[in-house]
VOBA-1610 file (N, C-alpha, C; in pm, whole numbers, padded with zeros to 5 digits, always signed):
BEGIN
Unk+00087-00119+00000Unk+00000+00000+00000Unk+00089+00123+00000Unk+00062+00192-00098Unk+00152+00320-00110Unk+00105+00453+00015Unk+00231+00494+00069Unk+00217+00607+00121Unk+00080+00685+00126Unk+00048+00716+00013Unk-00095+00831+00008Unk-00248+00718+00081Unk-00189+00605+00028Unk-00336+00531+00043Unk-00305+00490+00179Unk-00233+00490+00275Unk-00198+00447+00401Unk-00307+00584+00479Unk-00232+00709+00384Unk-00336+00822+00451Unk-00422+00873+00433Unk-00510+00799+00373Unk-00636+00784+00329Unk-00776+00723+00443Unk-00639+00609+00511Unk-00726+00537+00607Unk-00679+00541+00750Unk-00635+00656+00755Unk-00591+00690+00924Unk-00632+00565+01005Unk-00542+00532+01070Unk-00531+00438+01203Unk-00679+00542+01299Unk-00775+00416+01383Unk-00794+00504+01486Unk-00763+00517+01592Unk-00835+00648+01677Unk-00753+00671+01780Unk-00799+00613+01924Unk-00724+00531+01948Unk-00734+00440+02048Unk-00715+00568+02222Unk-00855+00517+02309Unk-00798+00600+02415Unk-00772+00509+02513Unk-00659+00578+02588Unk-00605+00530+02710Unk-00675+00545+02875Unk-00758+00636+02878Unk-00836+00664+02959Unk-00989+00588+03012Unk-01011+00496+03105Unk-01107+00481+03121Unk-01239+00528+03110Unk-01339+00447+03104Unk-01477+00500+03022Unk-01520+00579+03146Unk-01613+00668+03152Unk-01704+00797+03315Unk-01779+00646+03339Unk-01762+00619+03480Unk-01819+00546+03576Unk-01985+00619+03539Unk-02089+00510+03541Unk-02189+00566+03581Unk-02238+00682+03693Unk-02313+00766+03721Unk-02348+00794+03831Unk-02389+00712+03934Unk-02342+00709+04116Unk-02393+00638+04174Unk-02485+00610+04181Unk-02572+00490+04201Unk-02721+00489+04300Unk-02749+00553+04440Unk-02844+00605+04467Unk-02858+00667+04518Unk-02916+00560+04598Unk-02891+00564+04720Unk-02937+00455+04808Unk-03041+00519+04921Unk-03198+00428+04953Unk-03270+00468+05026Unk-03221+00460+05142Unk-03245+00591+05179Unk-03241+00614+05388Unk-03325+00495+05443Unk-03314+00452+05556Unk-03374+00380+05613Unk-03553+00405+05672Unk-03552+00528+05699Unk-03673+00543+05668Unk-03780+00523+05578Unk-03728+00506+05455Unk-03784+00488+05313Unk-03797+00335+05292Unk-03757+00258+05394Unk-03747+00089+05308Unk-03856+00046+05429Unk-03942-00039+05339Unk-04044-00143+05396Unk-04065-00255+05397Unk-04052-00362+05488Unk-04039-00462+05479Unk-04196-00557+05506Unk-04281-00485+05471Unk-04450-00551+05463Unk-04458-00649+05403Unk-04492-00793+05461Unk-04471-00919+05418Unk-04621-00923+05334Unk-04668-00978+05216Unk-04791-00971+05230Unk-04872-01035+05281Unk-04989-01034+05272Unk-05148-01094+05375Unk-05218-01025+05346Unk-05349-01042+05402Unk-05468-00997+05454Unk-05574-00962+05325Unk-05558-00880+05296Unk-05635-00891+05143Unk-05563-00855+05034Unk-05432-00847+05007Unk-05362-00858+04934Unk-05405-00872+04781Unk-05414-01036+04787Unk-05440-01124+04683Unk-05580-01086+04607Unk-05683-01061+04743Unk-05825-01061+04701Unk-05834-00942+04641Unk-05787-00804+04627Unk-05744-00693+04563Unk-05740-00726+04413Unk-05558-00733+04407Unk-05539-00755+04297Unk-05601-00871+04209Unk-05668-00967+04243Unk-05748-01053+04164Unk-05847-00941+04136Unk-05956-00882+04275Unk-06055-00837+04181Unk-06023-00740+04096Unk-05968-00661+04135Unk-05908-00587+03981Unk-05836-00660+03845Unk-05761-00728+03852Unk-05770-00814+03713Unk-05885-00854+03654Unk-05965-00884+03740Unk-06120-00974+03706Unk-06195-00864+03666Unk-06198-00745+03697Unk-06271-00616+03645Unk-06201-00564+03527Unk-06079-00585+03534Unk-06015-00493+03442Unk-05987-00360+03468Unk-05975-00343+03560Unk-05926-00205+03615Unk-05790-00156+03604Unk-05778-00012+03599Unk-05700+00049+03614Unk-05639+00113+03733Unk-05534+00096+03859Unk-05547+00146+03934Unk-05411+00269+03948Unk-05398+00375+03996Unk-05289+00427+04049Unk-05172+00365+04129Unk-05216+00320+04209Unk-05114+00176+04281Unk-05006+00160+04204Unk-05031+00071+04088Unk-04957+00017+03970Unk-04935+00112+03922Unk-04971+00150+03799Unk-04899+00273+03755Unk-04802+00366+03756Unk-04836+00412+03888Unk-04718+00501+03886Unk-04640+00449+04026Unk-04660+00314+04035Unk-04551+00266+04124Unk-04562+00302+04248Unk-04660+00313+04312Unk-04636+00374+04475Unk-04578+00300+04561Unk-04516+00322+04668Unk-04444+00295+04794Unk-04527+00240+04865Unk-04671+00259+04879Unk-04766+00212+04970Unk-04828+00086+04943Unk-04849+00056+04825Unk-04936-00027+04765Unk-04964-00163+04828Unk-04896-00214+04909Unk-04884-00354+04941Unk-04967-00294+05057Unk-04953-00197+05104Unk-05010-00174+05226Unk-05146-00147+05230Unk-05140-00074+05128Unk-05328-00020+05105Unk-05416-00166+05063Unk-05306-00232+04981Unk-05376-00378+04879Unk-05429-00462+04997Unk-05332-00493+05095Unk-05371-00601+05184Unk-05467-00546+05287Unk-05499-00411+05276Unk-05608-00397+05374Unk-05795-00368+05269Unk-05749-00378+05162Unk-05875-00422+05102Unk-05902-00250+05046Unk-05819-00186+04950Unk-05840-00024+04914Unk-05770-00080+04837Unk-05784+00100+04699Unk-05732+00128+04582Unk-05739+00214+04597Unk-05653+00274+04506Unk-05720+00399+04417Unk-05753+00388+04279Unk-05870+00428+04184Unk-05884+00336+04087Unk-05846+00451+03985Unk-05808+00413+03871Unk-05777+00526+03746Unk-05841+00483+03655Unk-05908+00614+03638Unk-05979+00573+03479Unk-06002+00631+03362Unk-06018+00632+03260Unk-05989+00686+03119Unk-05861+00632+03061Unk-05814+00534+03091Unk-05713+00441+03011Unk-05621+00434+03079Unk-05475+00381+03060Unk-05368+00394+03107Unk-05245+00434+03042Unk-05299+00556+02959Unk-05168+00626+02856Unk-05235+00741+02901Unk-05106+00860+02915Unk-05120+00975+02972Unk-05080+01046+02833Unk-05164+01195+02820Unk-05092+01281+02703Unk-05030+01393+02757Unk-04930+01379+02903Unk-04881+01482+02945Unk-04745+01424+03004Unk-04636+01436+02957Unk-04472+01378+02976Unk-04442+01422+03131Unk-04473+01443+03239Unk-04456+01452+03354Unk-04358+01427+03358Unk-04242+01449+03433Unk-04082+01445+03465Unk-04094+01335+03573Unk-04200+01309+03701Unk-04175+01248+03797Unk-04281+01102+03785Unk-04350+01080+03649Unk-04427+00983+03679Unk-04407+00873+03565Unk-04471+00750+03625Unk-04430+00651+03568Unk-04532+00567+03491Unk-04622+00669+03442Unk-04782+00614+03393Unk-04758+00621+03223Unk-04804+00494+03145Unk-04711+00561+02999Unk-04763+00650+02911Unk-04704+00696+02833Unk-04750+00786+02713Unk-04752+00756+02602Unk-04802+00793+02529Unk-04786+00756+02390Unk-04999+00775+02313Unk-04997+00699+02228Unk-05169+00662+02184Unk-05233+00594+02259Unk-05316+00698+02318Unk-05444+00686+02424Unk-05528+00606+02343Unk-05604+00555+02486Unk-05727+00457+02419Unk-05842+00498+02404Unk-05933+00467+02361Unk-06079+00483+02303Unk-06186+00432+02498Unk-06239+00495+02549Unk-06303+00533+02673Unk-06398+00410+02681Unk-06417+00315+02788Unk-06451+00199+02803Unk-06608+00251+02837Unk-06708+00242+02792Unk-06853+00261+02851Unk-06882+00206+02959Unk-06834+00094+03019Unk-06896+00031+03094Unk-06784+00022+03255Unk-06696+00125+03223Unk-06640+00114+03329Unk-06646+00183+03453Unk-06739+00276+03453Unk-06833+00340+03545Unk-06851+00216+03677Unk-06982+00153+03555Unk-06989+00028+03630Unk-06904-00068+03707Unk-06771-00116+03658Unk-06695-00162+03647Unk-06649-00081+03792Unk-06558-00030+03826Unk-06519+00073+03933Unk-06612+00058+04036Unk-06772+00110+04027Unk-06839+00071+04156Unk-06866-00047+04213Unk-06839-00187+04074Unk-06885-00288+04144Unk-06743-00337+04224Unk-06619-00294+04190Unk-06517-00325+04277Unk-06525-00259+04446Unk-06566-00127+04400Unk-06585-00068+04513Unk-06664-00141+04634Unk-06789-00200+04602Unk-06878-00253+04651Unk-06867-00376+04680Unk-06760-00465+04619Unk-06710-00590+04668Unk-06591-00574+04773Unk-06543-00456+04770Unk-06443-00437+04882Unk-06483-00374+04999Unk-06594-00316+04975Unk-06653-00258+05092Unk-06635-00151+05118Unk-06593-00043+05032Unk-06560+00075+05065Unk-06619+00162+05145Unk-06563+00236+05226Unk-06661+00341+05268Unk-06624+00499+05223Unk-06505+00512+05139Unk-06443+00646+05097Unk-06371+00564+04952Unk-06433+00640+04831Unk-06344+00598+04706Unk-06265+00705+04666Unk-06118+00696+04605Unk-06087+00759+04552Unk-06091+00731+04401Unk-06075+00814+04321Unk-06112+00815+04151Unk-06021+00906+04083Unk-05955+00881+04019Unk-05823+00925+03973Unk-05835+00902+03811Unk-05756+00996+03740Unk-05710+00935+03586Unk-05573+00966+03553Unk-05584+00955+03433Unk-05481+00978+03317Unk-05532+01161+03288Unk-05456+01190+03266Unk-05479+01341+03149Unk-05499+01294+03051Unk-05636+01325+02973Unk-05676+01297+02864Unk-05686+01434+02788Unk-05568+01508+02701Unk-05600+01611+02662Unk-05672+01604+02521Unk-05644+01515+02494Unk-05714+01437+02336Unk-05865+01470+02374Unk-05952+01458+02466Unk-06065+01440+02488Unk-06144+01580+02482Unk-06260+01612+02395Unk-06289+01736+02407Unk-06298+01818+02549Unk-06420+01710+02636Unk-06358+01769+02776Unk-06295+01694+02919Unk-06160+01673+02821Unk-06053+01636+02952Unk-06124+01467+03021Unk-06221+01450+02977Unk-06246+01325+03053Unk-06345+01367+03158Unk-06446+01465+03148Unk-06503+01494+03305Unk-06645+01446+03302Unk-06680+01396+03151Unk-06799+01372+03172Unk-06779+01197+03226Unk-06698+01158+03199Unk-06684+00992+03212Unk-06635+01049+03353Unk-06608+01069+03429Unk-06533+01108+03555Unk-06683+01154+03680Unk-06796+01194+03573Unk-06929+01264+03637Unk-06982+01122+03637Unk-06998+00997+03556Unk-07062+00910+03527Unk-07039+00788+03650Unk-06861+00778+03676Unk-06803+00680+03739Unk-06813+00716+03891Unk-06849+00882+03917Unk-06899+00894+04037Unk-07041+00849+04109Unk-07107+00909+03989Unk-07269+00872+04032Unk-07258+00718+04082Unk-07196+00646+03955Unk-07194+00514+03967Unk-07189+00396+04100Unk-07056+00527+04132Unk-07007+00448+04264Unk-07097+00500+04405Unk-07141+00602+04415Unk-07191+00620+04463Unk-07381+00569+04512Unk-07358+00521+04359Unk-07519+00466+04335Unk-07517+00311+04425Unk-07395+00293+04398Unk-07381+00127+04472Unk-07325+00087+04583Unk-07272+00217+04654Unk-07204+00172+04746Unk-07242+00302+04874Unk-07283+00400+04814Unk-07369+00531+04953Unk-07206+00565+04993Unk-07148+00524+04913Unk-06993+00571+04990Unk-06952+00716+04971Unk-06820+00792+05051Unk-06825+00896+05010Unk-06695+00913+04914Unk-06691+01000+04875Unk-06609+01021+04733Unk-06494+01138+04692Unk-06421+01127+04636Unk-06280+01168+04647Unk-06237+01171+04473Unk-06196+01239+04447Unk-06170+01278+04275Unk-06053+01333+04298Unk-05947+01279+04252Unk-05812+01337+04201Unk-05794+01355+04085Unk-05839+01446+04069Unk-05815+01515+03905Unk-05671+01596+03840Unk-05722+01577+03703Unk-05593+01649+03597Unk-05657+01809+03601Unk-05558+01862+03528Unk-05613+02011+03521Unk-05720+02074+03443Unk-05736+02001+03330Unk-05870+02036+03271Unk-05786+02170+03210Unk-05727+02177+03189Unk-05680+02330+03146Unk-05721+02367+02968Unk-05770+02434+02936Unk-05840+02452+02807Unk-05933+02380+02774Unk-06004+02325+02885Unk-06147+02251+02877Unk-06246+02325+02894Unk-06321+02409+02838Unk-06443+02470+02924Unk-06565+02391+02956Unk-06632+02451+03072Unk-06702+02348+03085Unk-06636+02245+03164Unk-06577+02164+03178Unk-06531+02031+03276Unk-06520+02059+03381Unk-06448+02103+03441Unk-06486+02139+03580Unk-06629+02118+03605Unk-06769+02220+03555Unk-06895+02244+03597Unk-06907+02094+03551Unk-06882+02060+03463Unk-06971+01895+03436Unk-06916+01806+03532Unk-06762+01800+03597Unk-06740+01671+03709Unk-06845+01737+03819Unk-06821+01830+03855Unk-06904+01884+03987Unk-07028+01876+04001Unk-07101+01871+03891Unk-07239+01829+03903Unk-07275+01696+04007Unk-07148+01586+03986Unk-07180+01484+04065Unk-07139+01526+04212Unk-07089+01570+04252Unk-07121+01655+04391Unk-07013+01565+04467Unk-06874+01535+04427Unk-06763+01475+04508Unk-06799+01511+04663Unk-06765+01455+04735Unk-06717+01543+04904Unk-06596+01599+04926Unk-06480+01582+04838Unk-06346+01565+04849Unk-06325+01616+04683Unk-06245+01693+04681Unk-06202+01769+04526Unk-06070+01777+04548Unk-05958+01686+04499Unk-05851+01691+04491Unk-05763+01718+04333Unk-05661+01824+04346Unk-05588+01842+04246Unk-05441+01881+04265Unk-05357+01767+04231Unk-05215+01817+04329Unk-05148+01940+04247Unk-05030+02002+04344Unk-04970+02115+04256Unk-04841+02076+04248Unk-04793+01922+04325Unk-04713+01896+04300Unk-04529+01935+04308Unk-04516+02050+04301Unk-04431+02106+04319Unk-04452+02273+04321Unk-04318+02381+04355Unk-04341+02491+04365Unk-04328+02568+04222Unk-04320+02704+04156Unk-04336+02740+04063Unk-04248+02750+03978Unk-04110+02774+04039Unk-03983+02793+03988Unk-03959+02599+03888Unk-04042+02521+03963Unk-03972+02377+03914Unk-04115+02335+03863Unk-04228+02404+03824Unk-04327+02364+03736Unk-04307+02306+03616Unk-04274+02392+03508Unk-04246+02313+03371Unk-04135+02207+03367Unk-04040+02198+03435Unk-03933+02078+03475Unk-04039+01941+03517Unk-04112+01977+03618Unk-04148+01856+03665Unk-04306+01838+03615Unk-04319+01938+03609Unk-04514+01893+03552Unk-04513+01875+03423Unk-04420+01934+03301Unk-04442+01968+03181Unk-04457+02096+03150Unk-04415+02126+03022Unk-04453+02294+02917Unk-04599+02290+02976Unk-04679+02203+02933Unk-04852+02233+02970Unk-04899+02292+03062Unk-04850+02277+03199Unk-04882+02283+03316Unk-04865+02436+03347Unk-04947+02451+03413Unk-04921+02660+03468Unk-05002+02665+03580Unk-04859+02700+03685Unk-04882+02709+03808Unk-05050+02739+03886Unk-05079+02852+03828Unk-05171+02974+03872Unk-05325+02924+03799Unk-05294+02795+03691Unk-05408+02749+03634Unk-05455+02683+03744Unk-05342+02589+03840Unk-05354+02500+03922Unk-05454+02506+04032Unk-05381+02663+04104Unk-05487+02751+04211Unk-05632+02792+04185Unk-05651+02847+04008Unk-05725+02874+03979Unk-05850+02754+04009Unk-05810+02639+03906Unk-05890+02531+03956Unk-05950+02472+04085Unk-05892+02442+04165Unk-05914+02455+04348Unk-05992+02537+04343Unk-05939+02708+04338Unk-06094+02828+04382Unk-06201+02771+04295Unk-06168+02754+04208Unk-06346+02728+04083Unk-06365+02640+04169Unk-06329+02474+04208Unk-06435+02411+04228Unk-06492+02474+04394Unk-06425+02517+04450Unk-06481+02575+04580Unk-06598+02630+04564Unk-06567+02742+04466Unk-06664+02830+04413Unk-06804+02780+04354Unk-06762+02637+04294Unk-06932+02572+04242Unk-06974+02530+04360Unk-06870+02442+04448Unk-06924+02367+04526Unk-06891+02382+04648Unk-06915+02528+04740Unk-06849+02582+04865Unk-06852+02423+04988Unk-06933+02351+04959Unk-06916+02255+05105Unk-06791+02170+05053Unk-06738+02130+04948Unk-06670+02023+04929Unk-06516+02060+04957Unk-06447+01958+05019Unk-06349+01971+05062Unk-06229+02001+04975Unk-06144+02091+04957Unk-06074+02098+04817Unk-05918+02060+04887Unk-05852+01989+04814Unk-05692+01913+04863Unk-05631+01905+04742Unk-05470+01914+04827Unk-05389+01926+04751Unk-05268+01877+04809Unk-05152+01846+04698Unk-05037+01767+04767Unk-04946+01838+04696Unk-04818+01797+04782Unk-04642+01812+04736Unk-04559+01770+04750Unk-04475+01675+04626Unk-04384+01632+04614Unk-04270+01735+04733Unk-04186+01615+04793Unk-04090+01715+04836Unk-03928+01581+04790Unk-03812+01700+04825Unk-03710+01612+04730Unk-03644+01647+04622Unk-03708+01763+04522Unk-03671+01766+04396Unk-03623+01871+04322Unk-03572+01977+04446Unk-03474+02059+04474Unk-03572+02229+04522Unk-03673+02200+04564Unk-03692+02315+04626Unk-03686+02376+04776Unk-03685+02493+04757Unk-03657+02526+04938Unk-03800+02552+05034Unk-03721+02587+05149Unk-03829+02608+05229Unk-03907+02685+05216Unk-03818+02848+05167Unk-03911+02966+05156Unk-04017+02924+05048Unk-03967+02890+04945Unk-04072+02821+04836Unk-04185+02761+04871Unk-04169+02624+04942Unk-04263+02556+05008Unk-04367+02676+05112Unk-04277+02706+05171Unk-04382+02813+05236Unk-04460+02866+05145Unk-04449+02976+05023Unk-04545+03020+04967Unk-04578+02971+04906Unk-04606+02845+04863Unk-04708+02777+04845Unk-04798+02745+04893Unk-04799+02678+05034Unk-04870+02664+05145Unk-04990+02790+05177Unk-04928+02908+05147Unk-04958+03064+05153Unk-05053+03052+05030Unk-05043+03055+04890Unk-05114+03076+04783Unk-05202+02942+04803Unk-05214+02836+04849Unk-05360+02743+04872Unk-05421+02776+04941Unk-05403+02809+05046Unk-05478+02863+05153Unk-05542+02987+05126Unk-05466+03106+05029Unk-05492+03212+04973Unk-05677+03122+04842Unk-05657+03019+04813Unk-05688+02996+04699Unk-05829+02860+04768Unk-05845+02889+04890Unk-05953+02792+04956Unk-05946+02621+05003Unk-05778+02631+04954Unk-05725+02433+04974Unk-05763+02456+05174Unk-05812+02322+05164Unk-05851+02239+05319Unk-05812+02190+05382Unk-05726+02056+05280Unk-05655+01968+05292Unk-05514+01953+05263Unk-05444+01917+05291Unk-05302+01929+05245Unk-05170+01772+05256Unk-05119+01774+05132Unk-05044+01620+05172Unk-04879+01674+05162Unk-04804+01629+05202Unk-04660+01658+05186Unk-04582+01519+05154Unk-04514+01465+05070Unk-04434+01344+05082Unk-04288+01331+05015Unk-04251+01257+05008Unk-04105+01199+04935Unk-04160+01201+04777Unk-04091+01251+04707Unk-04066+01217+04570Unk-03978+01102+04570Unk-03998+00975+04512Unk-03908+00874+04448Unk-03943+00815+04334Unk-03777+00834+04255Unk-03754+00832+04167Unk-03859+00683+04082Unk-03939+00657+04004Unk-04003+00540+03982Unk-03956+00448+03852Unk-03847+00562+03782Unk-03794+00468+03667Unk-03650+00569+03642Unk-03534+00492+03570Unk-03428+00561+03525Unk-03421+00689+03469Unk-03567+00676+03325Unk-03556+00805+03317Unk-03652+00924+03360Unk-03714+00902+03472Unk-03773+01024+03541Unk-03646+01096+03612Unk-03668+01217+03671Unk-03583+01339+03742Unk-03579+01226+03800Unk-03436+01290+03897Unk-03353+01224+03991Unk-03431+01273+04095Unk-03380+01219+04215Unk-03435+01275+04356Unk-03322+01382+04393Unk-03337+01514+04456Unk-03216+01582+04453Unk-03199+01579+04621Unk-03290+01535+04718Unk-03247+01496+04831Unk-03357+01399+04902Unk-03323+01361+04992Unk-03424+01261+05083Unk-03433+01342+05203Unk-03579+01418+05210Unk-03595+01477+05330Unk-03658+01435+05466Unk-03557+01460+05611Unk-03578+01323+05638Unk-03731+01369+05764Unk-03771+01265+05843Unk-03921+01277+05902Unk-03908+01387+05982Unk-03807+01399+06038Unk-03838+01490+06151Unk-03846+01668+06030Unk-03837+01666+05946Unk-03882+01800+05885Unk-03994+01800+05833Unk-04051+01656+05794Unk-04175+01604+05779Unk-04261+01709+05853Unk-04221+01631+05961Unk-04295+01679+06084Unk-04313+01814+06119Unk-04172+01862+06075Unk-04210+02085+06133Unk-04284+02141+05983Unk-04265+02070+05887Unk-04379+02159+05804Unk-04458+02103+05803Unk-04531+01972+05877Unk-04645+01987+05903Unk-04710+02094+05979Unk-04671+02064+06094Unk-04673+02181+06225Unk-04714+02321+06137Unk-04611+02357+06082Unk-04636+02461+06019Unk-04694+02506+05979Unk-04805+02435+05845Unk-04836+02443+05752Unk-05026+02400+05816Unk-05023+02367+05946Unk-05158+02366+06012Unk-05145+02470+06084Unk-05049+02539+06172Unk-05041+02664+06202Unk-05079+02770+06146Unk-05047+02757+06010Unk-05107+02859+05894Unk-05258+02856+05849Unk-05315+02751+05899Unk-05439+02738+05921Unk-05535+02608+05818Unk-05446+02541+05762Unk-05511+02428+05663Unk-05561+02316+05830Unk-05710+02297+05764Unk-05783+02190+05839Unk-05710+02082+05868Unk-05657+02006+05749Unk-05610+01890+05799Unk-05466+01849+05725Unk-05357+01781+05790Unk-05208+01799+05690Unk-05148+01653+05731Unk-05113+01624+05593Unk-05084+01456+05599Unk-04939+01467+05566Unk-04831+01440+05659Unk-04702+01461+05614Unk-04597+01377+05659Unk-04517+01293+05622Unk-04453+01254+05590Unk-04341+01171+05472Unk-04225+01078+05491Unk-04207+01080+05338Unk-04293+00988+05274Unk-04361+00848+05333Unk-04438+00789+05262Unk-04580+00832+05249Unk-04638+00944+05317Unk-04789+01004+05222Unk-04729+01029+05098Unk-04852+00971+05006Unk-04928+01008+04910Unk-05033+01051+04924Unk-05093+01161+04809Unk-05222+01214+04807Unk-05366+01139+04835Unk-05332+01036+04801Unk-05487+00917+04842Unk-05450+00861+04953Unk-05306+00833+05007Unk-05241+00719+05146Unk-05375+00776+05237Unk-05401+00699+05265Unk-05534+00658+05401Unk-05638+00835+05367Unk-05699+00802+05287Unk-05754+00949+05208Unk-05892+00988+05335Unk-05964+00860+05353Unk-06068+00845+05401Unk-06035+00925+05559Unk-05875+00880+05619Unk-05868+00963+05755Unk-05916+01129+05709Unk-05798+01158+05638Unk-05862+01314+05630Unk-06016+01334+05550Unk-06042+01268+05519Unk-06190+01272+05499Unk-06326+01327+05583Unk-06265+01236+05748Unk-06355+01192+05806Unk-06289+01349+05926Unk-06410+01335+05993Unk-06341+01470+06138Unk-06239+01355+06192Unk-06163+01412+06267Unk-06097+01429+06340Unk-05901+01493+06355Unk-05854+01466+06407Unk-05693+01550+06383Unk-05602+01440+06307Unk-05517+01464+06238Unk-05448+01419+06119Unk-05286+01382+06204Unk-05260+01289+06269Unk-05129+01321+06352Unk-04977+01348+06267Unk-04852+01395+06309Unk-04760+01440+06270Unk-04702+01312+06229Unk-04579+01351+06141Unk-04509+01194+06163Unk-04522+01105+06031Unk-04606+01147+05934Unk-04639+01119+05853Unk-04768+00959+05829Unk-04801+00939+05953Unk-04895+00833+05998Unk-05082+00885+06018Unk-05139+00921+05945Unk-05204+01013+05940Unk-05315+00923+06021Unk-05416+00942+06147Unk-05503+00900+06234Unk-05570+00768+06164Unk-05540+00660+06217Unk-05637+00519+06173Unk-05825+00542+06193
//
């Protein structure tokens, strides 16, 4: 091979330097790990939901609690499919082509309800922005439903409905007791963690409207904590719900539920749990569920019902 054609095909360049180590794992605090063997109604759960065909939050987006809520005979149920049309940074529910709206799952939902015995449902979905309105009339249908069969009382964790008119007034017609819509995080880390879609002040807005249709119903709201915001932040938030008619209030751990959701940027540990609870009922919210394992539905029915919500993140049996 002549000279020119040797440099034609450059040798490559071999490196001497080891490949970047992954980033560590981030390892759970001890507070965060559960060792709940299962039992009790466990099994009878997840069968009847296979056997219905249900959709629940549990699964989906992976909760920390689930074994716990499962074996005592609760869900939370999701409905309008199980593809979301909103890329959330912190959740683990999938995206992509939504499905076509099951008619009969109204039904479906109360008769689970009613085989488990509920006495408080929660009712949850997907963001259906595909849907002219957001999903609220199937959301008005699956309430009556459950309510028709079980006299139970009722709990709606809703999407934002944001450029829906109308949805809001059409879920509320069914007359929830409990109007939940989380905000999830503070404003500065909105479009990071909620999505471009999401706008803070739509969030608040929603809460006052449904107050506003429906002054007796309880309006709640939750917050990720973990995912790099501060205190002063958290504080005015706390400040603008309360400004905005929220009742209820949840505080918990963000964890991470798949590789590529946001990282966790700290593990905050119980005992701060605990002072912004304090806090954050000082400021005058009725009832405050805080620690790192609440979630917005974790034992929904306590704050439901009267009585005091204890610190600690163990919210009153």
């Amino acid at each position: 091979m002549s000279d020119n054609a040797a440099a034609s095909f450059p040798l490559p360049i071999i490196s001497l330097t080891e490949p970047a180590a992954p980033p560590p794992v981030r390892r759970l605090p001890p507070w965060l790990r559960q060792n709940l063997a299962p039992g009790g109604g466990l099994g009878e759960t997840a069968a009847l939901v296979a056997e219905l065909g249900l959709e629940t939050v549990c699964s989906s987006a992976k909760c920390p609690n689930r074994l716990e809520c499962w074996s005592q005979r609760t869900a939370t149920f999701m409905i309008l499919g199980n593809v979301c049309t909103r890329p959330c940074g912190f959740c683990s529910v999938p995206r992509g082509k939504t499905e076509e709206l099951e008619g009969d799952e109204p039904e479906r939902v109360a008769e689970a309800a009613k085989r488990l015995g509920l006495a408080h449902v929660v009712i949850t979905s997907v963001t259906r922005d595909d849907l002219a309105d957001g999903g609220a009339e199937h959301f008005r249908r699956t309430v009556e439903a459950v309510r028709a069969a079980t006299g139970a009382t009722i709990e709606v964790l809703v999407p934002d409905f944001i450029g829906k008119d109308g949805a809001l007034e059409a879920l509320m017609e069914a007359r929830p007791e409990v109007f939940n819509h989380n905000t999830e995080t503070v404003p500065r880390l909105y479009r990071t963690v909620r999505g471009r879609k999401s706008v803070y002040a739509w969030t608040l807005e929603l809460l006052a409207r449904a107050k506003r249709l429906m002054p007796e119903v309880k309006t709640k709201s939750g917050l990720m904590l973990g995912l790099g915001e501060t205190r002063e932040e958290l504080l005015d938030v706390f400040a603008d719900l309360l400004d905005h008619g929220v009742d209820y209030l949840t505080l918990g751990q963000y964890l991470q539920p798949t590789l590529d959701s946001l990282p966790v940027d700290r593990y905050v540990p119980p005992e701060e749990f605990d002072e912004l609870g304090r806090i954050a009922r000082g400021m005058g919210f009725r009832k405050v569920a805080s620690g790192p394992l609440v979630r917005s539905s974790y034992h929904a029915r306590d704050m439901a019902e009267d009585g005091l919500v204890e610190t600690g993140g163990q919210p009153a049996a």
